[in-house]
C-alpha positions as CSV (number, residue, x, y, z in Angstrom):
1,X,-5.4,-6.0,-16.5
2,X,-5.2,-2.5,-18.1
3,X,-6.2,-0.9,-14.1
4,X,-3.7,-2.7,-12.7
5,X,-1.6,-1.3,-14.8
6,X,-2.8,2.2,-14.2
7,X,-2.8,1.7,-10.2
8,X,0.9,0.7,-10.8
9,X,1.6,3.9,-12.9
10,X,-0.2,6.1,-9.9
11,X,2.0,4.5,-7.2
12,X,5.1,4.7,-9.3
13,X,4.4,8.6,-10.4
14,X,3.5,9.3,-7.0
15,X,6.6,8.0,-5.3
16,X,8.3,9.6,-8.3
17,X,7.3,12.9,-7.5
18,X,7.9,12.9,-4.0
19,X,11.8,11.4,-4.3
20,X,10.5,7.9,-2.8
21,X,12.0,5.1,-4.0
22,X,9.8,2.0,-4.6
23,X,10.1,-1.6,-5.2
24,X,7.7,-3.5,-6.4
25,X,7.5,-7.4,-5.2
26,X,4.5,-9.9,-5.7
27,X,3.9,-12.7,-8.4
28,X,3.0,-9.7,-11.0
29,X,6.5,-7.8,-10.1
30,X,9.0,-10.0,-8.5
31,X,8.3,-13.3,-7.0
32,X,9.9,-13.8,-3.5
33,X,9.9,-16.6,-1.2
34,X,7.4,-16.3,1.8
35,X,10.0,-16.3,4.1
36,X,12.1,-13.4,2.7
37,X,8.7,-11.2,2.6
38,X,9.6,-9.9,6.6
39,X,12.9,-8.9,5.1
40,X,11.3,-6.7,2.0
41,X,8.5,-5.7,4.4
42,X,11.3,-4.2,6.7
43,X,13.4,-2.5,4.7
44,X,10.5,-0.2,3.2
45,X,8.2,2.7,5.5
46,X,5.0,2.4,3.7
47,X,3.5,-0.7,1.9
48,X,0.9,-0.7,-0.4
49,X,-1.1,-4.2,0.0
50,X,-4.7,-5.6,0.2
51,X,-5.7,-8.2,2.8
52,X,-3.5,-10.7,4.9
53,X,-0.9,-8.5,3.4
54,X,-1.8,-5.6,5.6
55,X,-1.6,-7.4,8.8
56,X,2.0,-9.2,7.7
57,X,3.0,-5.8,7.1
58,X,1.4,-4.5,10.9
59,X,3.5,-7.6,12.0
60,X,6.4,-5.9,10.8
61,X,6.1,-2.7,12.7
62,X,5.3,-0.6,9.3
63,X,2.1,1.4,7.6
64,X,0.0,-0.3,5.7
65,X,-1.4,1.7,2.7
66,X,-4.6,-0.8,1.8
67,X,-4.4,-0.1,-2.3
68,X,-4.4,-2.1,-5.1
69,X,-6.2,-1.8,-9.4
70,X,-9.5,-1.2,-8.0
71,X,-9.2,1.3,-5.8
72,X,-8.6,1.4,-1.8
73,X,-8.8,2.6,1.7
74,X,-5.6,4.8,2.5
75,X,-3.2,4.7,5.3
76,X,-4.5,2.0,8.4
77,X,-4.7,4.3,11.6
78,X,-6.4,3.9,14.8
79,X,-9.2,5.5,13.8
80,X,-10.1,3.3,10.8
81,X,-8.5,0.3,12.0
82,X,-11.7,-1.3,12.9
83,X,-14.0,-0.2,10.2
84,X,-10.8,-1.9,7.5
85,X,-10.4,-4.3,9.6
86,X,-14.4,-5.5,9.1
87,X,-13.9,-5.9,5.0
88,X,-10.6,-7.5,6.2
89,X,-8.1,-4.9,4.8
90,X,-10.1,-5.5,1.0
91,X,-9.7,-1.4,0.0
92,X,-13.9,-1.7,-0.2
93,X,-14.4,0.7,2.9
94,X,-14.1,4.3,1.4
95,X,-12.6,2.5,-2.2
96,X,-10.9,6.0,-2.7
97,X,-9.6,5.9,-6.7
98,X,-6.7,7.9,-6.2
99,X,-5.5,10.0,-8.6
100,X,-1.3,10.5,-8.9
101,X,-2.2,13.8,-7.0
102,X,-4.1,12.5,-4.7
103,X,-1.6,9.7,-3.4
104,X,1.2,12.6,-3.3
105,X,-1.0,14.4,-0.6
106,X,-1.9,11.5,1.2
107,X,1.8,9.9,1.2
108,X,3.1,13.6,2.5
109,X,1.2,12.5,5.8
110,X,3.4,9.8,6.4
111,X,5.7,10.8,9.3
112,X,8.8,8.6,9.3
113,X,10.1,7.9,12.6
C-alpha cells in the first residue's frame, strides 16, 4: 500500500505543479456508481487508469494515461495503441516509474482541444 500511496503523491504533485486540477474517484478515493463514471470520465482531459478503464475512458472521447502504484505506460497514442493494447492497457509495456518530474514533462504534451 505504501506505492500506491507514493503514485498518488506523484500524480497529485504533478498536477500540482502544472495548475491542473485533479479528482481522484475509485473504491480507494471516492466510490461512484458505474453509471455516473461517463459523467466523471467527461468532465476531466486526461485520466489516469489501468485496464478496462482505459477503453471506458477511449469510449468517452478522452486520453487515457495507463498509470497506476507499480508503474505504467504513458499517454495511449496511435502509435502505441497496439503494443498497450496486447498487455490489455496493464502499464507492463514500457512500466515507466515516473518520477513527479517526469509526469510534469510528459503531461505538458497533452494538447487540449
Amino acid at each position: 500500500q505504501r506505492q500506491m500511496v507514493i503514485r498518488d503523491r506523484v500524480i497529485r504533485e504533478a498536477c500540482n505543479q502544472l495548475n491542473i486540477e485533479c479528482e481522484f474517484v475509485g473504491m480507494r478515493f471516492k466510490e461512484i456508481a458505474q453509471d455516473e463514471l461517463p459523467s466523471y470520465i467527461n468532465k476531466a482531459d486526461v485520466v489516469f487508469t489501468l485496464g478496462r478503464g482505459v477503453v471506458e475512458t477511449m469510449l468517452c472521447g478522452k486520453i487515457p494515461f495507463v498509470f497506476d502504484a507499480l508503474g505504467g505506460d504513458g499517454f495511449v497514442t496511435p502509435e502505441n495503441f497496439s503494443a498497450l493494447m496486447a498487455r490489455n492497457f496493464s502499464g507492463r509495456v514500457y512500466n515507466k516509474k515516473f518520477t513527479i518530474s517526469e509526469l510534469v514533462e510528459e503531461l505538458k504534451k497533452y494538447k487540449a482541444n
